[in-house]
C-alpha positions in Angstrom: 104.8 107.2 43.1 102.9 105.4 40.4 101.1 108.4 38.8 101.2 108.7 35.2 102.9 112.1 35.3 105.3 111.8 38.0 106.2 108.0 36.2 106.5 110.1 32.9 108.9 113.0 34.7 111.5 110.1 36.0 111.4 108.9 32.6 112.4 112.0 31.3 114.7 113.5 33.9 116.7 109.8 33.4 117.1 110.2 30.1 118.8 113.4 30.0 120.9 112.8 33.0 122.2 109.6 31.6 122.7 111.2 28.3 124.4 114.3 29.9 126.5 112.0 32.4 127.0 109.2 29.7 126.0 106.9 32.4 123.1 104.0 32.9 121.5 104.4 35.9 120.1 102.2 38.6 116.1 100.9 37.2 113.8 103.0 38.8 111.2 101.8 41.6 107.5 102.5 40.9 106.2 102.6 44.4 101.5 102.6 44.2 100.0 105.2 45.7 96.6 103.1 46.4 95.6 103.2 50.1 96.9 100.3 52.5 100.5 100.7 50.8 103.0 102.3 52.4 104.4 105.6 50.7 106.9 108.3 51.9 106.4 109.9 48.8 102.9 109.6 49.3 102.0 110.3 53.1 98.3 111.2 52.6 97.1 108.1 51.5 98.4 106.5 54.8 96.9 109.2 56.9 93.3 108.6 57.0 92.6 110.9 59.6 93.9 114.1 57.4 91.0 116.5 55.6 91.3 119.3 53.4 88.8 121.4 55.6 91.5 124.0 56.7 92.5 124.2 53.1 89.0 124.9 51.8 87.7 126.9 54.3 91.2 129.2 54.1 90.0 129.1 49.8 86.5 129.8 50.6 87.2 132.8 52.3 89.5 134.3 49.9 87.6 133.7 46.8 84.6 135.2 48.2 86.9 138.7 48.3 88.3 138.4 44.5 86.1 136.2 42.3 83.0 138.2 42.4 84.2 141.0 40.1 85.9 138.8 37.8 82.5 136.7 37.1 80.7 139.3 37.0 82.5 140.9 34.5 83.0 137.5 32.1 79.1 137.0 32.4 78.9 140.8 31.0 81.2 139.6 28.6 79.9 136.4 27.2 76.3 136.6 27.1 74.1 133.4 28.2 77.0 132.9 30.3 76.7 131.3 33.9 79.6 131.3 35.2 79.7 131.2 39.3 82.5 131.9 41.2 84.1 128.8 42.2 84.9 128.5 37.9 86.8 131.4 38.2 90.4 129.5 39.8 89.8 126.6 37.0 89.7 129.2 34.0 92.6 131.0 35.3 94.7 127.8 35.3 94.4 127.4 32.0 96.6 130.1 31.6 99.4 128.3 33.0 99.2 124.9 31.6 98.5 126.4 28.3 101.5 128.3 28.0 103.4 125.2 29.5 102.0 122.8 26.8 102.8 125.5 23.6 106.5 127.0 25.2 105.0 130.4 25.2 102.7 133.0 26.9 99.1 131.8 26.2 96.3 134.5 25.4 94.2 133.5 27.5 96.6 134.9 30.5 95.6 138.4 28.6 91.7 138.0 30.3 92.9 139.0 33.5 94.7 142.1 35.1 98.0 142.0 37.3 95.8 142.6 40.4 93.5 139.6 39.3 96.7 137.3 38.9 98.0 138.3 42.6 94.9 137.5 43.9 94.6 134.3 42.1 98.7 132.8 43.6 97.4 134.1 47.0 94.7 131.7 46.8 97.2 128.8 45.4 99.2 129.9 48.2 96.4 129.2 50.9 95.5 125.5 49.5 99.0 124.6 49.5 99.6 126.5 53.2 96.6 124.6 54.3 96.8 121.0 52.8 100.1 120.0 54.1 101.6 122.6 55.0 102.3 124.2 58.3 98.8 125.3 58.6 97.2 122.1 58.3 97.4 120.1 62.4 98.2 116.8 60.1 100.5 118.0 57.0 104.2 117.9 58.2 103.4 114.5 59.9 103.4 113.2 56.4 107.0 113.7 55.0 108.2 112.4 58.3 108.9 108.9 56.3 111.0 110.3 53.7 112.6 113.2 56.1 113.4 109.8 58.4 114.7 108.0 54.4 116.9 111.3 54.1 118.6 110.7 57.7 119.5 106.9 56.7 120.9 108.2 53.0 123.1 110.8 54.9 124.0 108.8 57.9 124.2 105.4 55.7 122.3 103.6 58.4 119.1 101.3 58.2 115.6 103.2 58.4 114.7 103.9 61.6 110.8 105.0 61.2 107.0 103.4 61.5 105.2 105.6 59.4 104.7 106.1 56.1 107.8 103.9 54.6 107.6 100.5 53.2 109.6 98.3 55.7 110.0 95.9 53.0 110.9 97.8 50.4 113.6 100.2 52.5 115.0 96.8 54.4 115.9 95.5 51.0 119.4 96.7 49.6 118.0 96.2 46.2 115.2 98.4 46.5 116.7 101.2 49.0 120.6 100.8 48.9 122.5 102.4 51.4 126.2 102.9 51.6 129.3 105.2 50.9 129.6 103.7 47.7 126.1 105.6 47.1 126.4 109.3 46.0 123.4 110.2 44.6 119.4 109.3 45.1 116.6 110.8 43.0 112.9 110.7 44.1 109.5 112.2 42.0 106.5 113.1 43.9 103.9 115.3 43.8 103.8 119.3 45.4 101.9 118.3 48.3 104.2 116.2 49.5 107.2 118.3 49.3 105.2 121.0 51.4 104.7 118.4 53.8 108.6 117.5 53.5 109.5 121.4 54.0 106.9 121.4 57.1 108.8 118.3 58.6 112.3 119.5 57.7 111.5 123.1 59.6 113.0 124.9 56.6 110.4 127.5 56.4 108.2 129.8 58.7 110.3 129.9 61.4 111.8 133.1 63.4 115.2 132.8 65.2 117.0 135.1 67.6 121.0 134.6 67.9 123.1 134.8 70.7 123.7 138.1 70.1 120.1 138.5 70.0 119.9 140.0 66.1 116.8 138.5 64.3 117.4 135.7 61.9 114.8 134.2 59.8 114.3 131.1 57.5 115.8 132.6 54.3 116.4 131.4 50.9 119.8 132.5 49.4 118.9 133.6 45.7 121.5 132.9 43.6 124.4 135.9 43.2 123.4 137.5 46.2 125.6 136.2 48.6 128.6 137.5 46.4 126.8 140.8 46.7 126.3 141.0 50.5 122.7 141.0 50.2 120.2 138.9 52.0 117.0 137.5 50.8 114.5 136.7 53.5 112.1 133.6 53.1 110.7 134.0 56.4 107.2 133.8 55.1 105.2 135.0 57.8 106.3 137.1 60.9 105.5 135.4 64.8 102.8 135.3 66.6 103.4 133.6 69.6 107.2 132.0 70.6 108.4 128.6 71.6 112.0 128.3 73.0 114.5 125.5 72.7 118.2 125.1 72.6 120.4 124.8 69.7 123.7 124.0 68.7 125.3 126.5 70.1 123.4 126.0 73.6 121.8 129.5 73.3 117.9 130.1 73.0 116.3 130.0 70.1 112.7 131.5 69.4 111.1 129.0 67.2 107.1 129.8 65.8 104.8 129.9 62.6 101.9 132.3 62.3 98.9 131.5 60.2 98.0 132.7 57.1 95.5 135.1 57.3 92.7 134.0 53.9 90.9 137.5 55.3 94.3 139.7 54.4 97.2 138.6 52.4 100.4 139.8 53.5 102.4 141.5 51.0 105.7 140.6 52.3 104.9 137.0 52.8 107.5 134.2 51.1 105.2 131.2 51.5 104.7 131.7 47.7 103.1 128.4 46.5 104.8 129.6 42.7 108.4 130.2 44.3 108.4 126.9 46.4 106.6 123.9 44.8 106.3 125.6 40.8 106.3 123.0 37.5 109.1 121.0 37.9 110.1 122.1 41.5 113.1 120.8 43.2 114.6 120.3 46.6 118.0 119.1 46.6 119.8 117.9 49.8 123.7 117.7 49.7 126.1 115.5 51.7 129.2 117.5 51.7 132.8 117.4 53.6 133.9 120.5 54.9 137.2 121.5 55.9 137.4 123.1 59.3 140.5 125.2 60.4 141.7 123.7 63.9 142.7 126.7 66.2 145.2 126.9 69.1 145.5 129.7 72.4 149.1 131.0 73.6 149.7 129.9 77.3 149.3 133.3 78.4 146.2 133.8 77.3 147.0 135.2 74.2 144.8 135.4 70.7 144.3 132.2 69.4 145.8 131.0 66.0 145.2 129.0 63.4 147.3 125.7 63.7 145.9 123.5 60.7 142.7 122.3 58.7 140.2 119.2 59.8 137.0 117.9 58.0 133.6 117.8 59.0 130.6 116.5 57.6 127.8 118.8 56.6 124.8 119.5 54.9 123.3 122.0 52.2 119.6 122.3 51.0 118.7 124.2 47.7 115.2 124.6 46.7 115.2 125.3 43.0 118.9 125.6 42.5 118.5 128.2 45.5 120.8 127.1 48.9 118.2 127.4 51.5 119.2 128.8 55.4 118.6 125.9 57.9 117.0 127.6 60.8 118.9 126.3 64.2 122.3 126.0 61.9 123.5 129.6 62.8 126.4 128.8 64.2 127.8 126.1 61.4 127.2 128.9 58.9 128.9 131.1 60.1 132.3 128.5 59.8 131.1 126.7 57.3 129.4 129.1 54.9 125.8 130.3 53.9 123.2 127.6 53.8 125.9 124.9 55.1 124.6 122.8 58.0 126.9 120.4 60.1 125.3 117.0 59.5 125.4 116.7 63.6 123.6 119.8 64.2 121.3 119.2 61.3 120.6 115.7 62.4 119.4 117.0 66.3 117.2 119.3 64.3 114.9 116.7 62.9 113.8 115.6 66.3 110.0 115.9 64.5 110.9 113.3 62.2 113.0 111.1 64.3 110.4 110.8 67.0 107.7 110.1 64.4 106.0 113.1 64.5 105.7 113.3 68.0 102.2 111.8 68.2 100.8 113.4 65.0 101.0 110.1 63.5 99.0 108.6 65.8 96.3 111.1 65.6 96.8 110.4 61.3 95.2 106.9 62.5 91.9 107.9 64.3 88.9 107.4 62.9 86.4 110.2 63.7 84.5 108.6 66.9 88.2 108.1 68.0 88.1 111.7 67.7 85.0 112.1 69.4 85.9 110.2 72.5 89.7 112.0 72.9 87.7 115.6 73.2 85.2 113.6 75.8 88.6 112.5 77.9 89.9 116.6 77.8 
């Protein structure tokens, strides 16, 4: 995108890896974010249709539960004061961008108790849940275009897509190069959209039941625990209703999302807006080969044995230097190790993508008596 700070970050994040790697890289692209352009890393602007209602409403709600103390007591505090609720988000950010800009803990954070901070990411949590989100009917429609990018990078085919990409920019090898002679591509966008990218992807919020029928979950690996047998869930939110499908290994799969509550935060929720978009956040998506071992059975029926190695292509996902559990990948795991995805299976997973958004991104189009008359129709 063309925003001074994301331009700024790509500037930065060049120079050190081309100082670190002792390498020049490729110029980078400045892509506008100005309406009747074309964007994957910038899906709202195409998607008229989209409002920040749910997000608001969700906001609303919550602040109404946690701000009142705290204004009332900064009022008491600072006499001639009129401070009204809705201030009471903006002063606390200040605690976050001031320590940011000085490299340590600002004062400021000092104002407010522990309870006062949880209450404060819960509400971060809800805009982000909200905007593009899962919660929001038209947020994972908008990282469709770069989910649909991602599949041409990995597959090294042309772009296959008619939403939010720039046909003229990704049919152009200068501007979106494809090939195995390509082994690494670096994007910079803004937190919305990689909330819309996670939504699209179907990384988080979903609830899986194997084969065996033991419940899996969307999970993040942190980092060490795998070595120590331990497993961290990012499941966010447990199910409230269940959709089935088939997976890789033909078995069924129980696939849902529950809303968040803005009434009641759960304590045990993962869709932490500080743990998955924070300063700086970043989702990595690796094109690996995998060796397989090839097995053989006895003509009697016997045990089968291991007769050789063979590779396989594959994919891994870290958010934040964390490998990240594709749900529907269950089975490639468990040959091919935590967080690794057979680029096949993972591929079938992004029907949403593939098909477009199946429909959303038709509904990112209407205008609101286009609205008006689809209700009339039902």
């Amino acid at each position: 995108g063309d925003t001074g700070r994301v331009v700024e970050t790509g500037k930065k994040w060049r120079q050190g890896f081309e100082v670190a790697g002792r390498m020049r890289l490729k110029e980078a692209l400045i892509i506008p974010e100005e309406k009747g352009y074309n964007n994957s890393l910038h899906g709202i602007q195409n998607c008229p249709a989209h409002s920040d209602e749910p997000s608001d409403k969700a906001q609303a709600i919550w602040l109404s539960r946690f701000a009142p103390n705290i204004t009332a007591r900064l009022n008491a505090a600072a006499p001639g004061s009129t401070l009204v609720d809705e201030d009471i988000p903006m002063l606390m950010s200040i605690c976050s961008f001031e320590s940011l800009a000085h490299y340590r803990t600002s004062k400021w954070c000092n104002i407010f108790s522990e309870g006062e901070w949880q209450d404060f990411e819960y509400w971060s949590d809800l805009e982000k849940y909200y905007n593009t989100g899962l919660g929001n009917p038209l947020g994972r429609v908008q990282g469709v275009g770069w989910v649909n990018e991602l599949i041409a990078r990995l597959t090294h085919t042309p772009v296959n897509d008619t939403t939010t990409t720039n046909r003229t920019l990704d049919e152009n090898p200068e501007t979106f190069p494809l090939g195995k002679n390509m082994t690494m591509f670096a994007d910079f966008s803004h937190d919305n959209e990689m909330n819309a990218i996670f939504a699209t992807m179907g990384l988080f919020g979903r609830i899986e039941v194997d084969e065996e029928g033991r419940s899996e979950s969307s999970v993040i690996l942190e980092q060490g625990d795998a070595e120590r047998g331990i497993q961290s869930p990012l499941n966010m939110i447990p199910p409230a209703s269940v959709e089935q499908r088939g997976d890789e290994s033909s078995s069924i799969r129980r696939r849902t999302w529950k809303e968040m509550d803005p009434d009641h935060p759960d304590p045990h929720r993962q869709w932490v807006a500080s743990h998955l978009v924070p300063f700086a956040a970043r989702l990595v998506v690796e094109r690996l080969e995998c060796f397989v071992p090839t097995t053989s059975s006895s003509s009697d029926g016997g045990s089968s044995t291991s007769t050789g190695l063979n590779t396989t292509e594959a994919v891994r996902v870290l958010l934040n230097d964390a490998v990240v559990h594709i749900p529907g990948c269950t089975k490639s795991e468990r040959m091919l190790g935590s967080g690794v995805c057979a680029l096949d299976v993972f591929l079938e997973l992004q029907s949403y993508a593939r098909s477009g958004g199946a429909g959303d991104w038709e509904k990112c189009q209407e205008q609101p008596e286009d609205d008006v008359q689809r209700r009339k129709r039902k």
